[in-house]
N, C-alpha and C positions, 0 to 999 in steps of 0.2 A: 796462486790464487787467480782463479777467472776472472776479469772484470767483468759490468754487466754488458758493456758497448760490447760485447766479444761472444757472449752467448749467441748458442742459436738451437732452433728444436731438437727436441734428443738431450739437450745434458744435463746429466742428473749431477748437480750442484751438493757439495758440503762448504760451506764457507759461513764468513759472517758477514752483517750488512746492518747500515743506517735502520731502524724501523722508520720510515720518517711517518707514513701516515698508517692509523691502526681503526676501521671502523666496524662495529657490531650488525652485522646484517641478519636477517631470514630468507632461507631458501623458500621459494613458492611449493613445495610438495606439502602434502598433508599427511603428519602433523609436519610444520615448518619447524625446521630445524635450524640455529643458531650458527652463523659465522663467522670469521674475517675477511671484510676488504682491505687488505695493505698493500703499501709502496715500499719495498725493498728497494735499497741507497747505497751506492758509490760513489767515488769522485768518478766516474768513467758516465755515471746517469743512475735512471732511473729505470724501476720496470715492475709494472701490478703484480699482486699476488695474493691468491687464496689458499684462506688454510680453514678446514671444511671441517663441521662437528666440533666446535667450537666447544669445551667445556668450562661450567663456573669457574673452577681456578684458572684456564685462560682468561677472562675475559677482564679478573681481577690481577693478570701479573702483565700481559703484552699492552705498551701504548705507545705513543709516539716519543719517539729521538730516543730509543734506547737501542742499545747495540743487541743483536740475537746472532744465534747461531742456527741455521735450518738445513733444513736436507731435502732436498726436493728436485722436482723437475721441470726444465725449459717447455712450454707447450706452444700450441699459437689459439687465437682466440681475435676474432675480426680481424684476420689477416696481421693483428700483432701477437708480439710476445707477451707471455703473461705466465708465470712462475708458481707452481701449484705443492703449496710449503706440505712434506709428509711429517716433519719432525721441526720443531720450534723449543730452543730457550733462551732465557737469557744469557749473554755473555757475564764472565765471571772474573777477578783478578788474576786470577791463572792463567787465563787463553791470553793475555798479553797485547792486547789490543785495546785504542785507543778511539775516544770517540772524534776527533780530530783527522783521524787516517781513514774516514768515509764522509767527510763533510766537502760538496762545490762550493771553490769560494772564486772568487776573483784574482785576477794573474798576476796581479799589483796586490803588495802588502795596505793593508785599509791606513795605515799610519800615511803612508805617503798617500794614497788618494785624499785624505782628508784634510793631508797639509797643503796640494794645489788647490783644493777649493777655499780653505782660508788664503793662500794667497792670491788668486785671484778676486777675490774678495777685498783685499787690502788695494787692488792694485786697479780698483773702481774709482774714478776721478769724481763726478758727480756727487757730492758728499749728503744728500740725500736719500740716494738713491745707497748708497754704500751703509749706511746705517741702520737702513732698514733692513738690511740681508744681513748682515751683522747681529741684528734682534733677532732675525727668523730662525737665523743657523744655531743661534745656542739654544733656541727652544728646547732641539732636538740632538745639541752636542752629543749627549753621553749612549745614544741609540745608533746615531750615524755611521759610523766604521762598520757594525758588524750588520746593519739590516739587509734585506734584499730590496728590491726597485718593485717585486712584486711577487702574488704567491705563486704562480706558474708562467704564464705568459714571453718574461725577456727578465733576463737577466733575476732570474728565480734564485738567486746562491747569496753566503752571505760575501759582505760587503757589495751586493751587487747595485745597491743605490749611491754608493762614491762612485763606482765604477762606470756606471750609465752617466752621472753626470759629470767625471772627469771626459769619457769618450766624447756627450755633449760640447764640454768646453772648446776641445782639440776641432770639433767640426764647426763650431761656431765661432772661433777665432779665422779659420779660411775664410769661412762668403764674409767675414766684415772685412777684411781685405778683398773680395772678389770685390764687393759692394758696400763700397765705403760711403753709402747713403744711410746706412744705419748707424746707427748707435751704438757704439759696441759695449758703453757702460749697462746699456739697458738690456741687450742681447745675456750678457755674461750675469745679471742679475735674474732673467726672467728663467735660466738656466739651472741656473741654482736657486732658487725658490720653489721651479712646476713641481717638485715631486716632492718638497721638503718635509712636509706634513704626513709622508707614507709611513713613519716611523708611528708614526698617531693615531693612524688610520690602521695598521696590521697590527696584530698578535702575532713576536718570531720570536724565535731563539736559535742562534748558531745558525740563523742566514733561511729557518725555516721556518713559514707560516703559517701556526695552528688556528687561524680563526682571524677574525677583523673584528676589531674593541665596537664598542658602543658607540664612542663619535664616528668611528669609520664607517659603521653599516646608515645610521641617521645622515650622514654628514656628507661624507668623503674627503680625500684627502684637496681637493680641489677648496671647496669650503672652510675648509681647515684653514690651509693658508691662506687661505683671502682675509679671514678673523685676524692669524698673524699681523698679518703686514697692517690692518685698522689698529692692530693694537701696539705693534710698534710706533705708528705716527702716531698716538696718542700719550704712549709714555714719552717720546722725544718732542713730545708739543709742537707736532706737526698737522696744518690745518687739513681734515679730511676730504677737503676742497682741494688742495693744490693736485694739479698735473700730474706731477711725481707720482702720487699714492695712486692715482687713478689708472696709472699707466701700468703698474705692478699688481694691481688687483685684475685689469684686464688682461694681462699675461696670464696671468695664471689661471683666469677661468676660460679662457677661451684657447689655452694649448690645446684641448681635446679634440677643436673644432666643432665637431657637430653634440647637437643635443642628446642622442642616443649615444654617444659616445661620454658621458656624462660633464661636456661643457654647456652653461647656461646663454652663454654668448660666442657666437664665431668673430676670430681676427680681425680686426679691424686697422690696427698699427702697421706699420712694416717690420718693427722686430716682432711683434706677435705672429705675423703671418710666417716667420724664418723660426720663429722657436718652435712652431706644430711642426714645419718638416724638415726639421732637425731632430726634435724628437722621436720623429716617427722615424725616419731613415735610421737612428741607431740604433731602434726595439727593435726592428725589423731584421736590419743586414746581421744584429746578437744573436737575434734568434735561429737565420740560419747558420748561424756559425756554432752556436754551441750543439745544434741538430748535427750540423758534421760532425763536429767532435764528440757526440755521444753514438753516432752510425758507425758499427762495424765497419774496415776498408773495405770489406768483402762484399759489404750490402751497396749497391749504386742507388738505392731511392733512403733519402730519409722516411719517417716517418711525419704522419701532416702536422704541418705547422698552424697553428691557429692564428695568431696575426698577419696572416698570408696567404688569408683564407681558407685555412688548413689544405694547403696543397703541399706533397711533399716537394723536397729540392733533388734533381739528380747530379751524381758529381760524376763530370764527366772522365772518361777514362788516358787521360794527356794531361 
């Protein structure tokens, strides 16, 4: 079985693959004719595909996260790949495949990511500051293990929101020893709290994002938790005034740094201003790393990366 990091122009593919996304389009010709845009899924990545003259009974059996079997061909299309489905069904309990054996997840079992962020969480001295992350985290206990961190950008697979934020922990334990002028209770809290509310903010399943809920699209997941964390100090009958709470609502709106970037406030703290880049250095350095590990060895350019400006990465040949 080919994977998709392994394709290249020319092969004509029989296999099966993740549907992960399945959208109804029109061709511009007259009369317009009905299609599909989909993303054909492996653990190896991902890669577009069209499947052309779309008929009623498609349009009523192909959707997202179902397993299919296609027959088609590797093409290029702006200089990428793009997979132009001639034959489409769905997979069936015969063909012996599972929907588990094309899902990206994370390298670490989500069980154990999600028991270093409880304990690090336990291992928060500040008992204010531990209780409210304590609150925030159960919000979202039962979503946690399996969500992604986002729908495409870093760490797009499931568990990849334990993932992003145990890698956060691991860099944010360093600079509080590099620079032990911070806080490291409020570092390790602001950590685990910036994304907490992604679970709230996304529509996933099995690590895959069909959509952003109603508070996500009004709200975001920034907002989201800022609400958490007033409403944990108010159920633990903590004064909305105190330092504490202020300092945890500021983290978290102002990780994104800029307002186009959708924070209301830029850093102002020292751990705020370490948890934006910290943040950003692990979405970033994820994201060229899983573009490696979805590029062919054969290919030396990835494909552009979006938080990177979309510029691809070359890997060098030594």
């Amino acid at each position: 079985m080919k994977m998709i990091k392994n394709m290249v122009v020319g092969d004509e593919v029989i296999n099966f693959f993740l549907l992960k996304e399945a959208e109804v389009k029109q061709t511009r010709t007259t009369p317009a004719k009905d299609y599909f845009d989909m993303v054909l899924s492996d653990q190896s990545g991902d890669i577009p595909a069209k499947f052309w003259d779309a008929t009623q009974t498609d349009k009523e059996t192909f959707f997202p996260r179902q397993l299919v079997k296609v027959k088609g061909i590797v093409q290029s299309y702006n200089d990428r790949l793009q997979f132009k489905i001639e034959k489409i069904r769905l997979a069936n309990d015969d063909d012996g495949v599972q929907l588990t054996d094309f899902i990206r997840a994370a390298p670490v079992p989500a069980e154990q990511l999600v028991e270093t962020i409880k304990r690090v969480t336990a291992s928060i001295e500040q008992d204010t500051v531990r209780r409210i992350v304590e609150f925030c985290v159960s919000k979202t206990e039962d979503k946690l293990p399996h969500y992604p961190a986002a729908k495409s950008n870093h760490h797009a697979y499931f568990a990849g929101l334990v993932y992003h934020i145990n890698r956060m922990l691991e860099l944010g334990e360093f600079i509080c020893q590099q620079r032990p002028y911070l806080r490291s209770d409020l570092v390790k809290a602001g950590i685990i709290l910036h994304d907490i509310a992604k679970p709230e903010e996304m529509i996933a399943e099995l690590g895959i994002v069909s959509d952003y809920s109603v508070s996500g699209k009004l709200l975001g997941h920034l907002a989201i938790a800022y609400g958490w964390i007033t409403e944990a100090a108010i159920h633990l009958q903590i004064p909305l005034t105190d330092e504490i709470v202020i300092a945890l609502q500021h983290m978290v709106l102002s990780h994104h740094n800029l307002g186009e970037w959708g924070s209301p406030v830029q850093p102002q703290l020292p751990e705020a201003v370490a948890l934006h880049y910290i943040d950003q250095l692990d979405a970033k350095l994820q994201a060229v790393e899983d573009a490696l590990a979805t590029t062919p060895a054969t290919e030396p350019w990835t494909k552009p990366i979006r938080v990177i400006e979309n510029k691809p990465i070359y890997r060098l040949n030594w």
